[in-house]
Each structure stands twice: as structure tokens, then as C-alpha cells.
C-alpha positions in Angstrom: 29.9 14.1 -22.8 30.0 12.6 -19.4 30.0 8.8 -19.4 28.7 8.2 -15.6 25.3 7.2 -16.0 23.3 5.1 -13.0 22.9 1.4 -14.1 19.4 2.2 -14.5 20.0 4.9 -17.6 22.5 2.4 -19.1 20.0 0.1 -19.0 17.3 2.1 -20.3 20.2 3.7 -23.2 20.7 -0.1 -24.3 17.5 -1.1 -24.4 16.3 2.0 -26.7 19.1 3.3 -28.5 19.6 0.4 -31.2 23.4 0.5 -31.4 24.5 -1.6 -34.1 27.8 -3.7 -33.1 30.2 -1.0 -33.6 28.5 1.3 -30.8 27.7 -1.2 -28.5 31.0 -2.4 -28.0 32.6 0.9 -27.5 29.6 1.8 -25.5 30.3 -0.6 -23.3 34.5 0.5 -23.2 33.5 3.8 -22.5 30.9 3.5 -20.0 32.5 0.3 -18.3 32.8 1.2 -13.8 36.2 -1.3 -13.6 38.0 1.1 -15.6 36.9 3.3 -19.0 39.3 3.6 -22.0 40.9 6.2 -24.0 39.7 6.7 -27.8 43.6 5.4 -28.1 43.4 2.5 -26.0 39.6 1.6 -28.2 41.3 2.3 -31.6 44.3 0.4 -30.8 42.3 -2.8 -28.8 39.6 -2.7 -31.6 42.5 -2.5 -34.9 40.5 0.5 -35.9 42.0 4.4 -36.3 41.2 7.2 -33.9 39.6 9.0 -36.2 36.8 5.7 -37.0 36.4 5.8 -32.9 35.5 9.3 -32.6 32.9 9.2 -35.8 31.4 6.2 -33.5 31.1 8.2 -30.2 29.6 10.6 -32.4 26.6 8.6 -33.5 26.7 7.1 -30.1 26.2 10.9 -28.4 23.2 11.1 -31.5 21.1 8.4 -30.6 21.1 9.2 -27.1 20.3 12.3 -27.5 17.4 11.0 -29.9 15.9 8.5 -26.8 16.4 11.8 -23.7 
């Protein structure tokens, strides 16, 4: 999934998707202009596996998909 959206979809993705903590913050990590991070760099900043960050993206790539 490509992670450059226009300010005005990730406005529109946080106002409607409901992320729960979790998903917001890596969201934000992943979508961030000043420089986006690795599922590596997330797990490892976070204290949470790889495998925990990529079950999140997944979910996060759901409720998109749910509000497009």
C-alpha cells in the first residue's frame, strides 16, 4: 500500500476510520512527510515484534478500505 496520501485524505482517513491507539500511532509513523519508518524501526521504537506491527498495518489497510 502506498502511504502518500494529500493532507486532505489523511484528514478525512482519521476522522472516519476509528483507529483504536495501536493504529493511530503507527498510522501516524507510517504516513508521517519528515521521514516514514520501517516495520523495524516501529517494532523496535514501540517494544512490540515485527510480526504485532504488520497484523496492525493489516487492520489499518481494512478500515481504510471499509471508509473508500
Amino acid at each position: 500500500m502506498n502511504y502518500d496520501f494529500t493532507k486532505f485524505e489523511l484528514d478525512y482517513i482519521n476522522e472516519n476510520a476509528n483507529f483504536n491507539d495501536t493504529q493511530q500511532e503507527i498510522f501516524n509513523r507510517l504516513t508521517d512527510k519528515r521521514g516514514r519508518q520501517s516495520i523495524v524501526q516501529i517494532s523496535m521504537e514501540m517494544n512490540i515484534s515485527t510480526a504485532s506491527v504488520s497484523r496492525v498495518i493489516k487492520q489499518i489497510k481494512h478500515k481504510i478500505l471499509k471508509i473508500i
